[in-house]
C-alpha positions in Angstrom: 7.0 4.7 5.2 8.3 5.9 1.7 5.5 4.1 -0.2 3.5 6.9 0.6 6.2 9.9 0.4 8.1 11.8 3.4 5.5 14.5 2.6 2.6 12.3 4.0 3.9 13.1 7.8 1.8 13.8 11.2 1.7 17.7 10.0 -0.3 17.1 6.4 -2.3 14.3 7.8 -3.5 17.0 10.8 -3.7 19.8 8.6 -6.7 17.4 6.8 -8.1 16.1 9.8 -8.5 19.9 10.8 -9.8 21.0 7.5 -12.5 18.6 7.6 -13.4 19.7 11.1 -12.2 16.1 12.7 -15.1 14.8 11.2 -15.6 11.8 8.4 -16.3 12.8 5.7 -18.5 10.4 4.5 -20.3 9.4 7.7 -20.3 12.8 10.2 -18.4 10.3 13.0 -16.2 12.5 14.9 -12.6 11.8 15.9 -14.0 10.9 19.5 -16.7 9.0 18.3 -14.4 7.3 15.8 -11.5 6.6 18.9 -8.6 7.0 17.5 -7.4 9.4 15.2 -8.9 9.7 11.9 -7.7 7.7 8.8 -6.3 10.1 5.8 -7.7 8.6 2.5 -5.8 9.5 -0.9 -9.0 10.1 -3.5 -7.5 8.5 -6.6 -5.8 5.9 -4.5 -2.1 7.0 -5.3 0.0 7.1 -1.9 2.7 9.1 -3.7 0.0 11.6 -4.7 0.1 13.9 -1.5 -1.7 17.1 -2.6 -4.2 18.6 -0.2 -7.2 18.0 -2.8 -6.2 14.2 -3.2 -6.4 13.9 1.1 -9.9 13.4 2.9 -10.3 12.3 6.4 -12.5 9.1 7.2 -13.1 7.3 10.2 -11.7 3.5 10.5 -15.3 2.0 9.3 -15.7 4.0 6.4 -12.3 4.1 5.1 -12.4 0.0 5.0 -15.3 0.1 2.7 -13.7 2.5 0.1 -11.2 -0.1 -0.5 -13.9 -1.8 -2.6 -15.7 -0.3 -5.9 -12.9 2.1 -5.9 -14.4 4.0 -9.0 -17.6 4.5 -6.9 -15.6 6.1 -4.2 -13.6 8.2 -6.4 -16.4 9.6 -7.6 -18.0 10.5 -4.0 -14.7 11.8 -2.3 -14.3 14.3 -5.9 -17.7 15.8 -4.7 -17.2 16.5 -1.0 -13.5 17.9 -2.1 -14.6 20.1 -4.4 -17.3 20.9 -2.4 -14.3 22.4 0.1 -12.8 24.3 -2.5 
């Protein structure tokens, strides 16, 4: 999909999923308990915006709910990524 840039491929969205330790980051869920893989979620919303500290991995039920009261959200996700870093 070139909405999102042919950087955003199966390799950058695994290299998150690993760096958050297959784990939401909002919620804990695991990538079992979630049941599919985890979604990756760009923080400020920009699909073409594929850096590593724009990409957090969320499980399908929290990754719905940040598509509401995105400057809420923005402000969360900046936390836990910098948090990482």
């Amino acid at each position: 999909n070139t909405e999102y840039g042919i950087e955003f491929d199966s390799s950058l969205k695994e290299q998150i999923r690993f760096r958050d330790k297959y784990k939401c980051v909002i919620c804990g869920c695991s990538q079992i308990e979630n049941g599919r893989q985890l979604d990756v979620h760009h923080i400020d919303y920009d699909k073409k915006n594929n850096e590593i500290n724009n990409l957090i991995a969320l499980c399908r039920k929290c990754h719905i709910k940040t598509n509401t009261n995105r400057n809420h959200w923005l402000i969360i996700f900046k936390r836990k990524i910098y948090a990482k870093i």
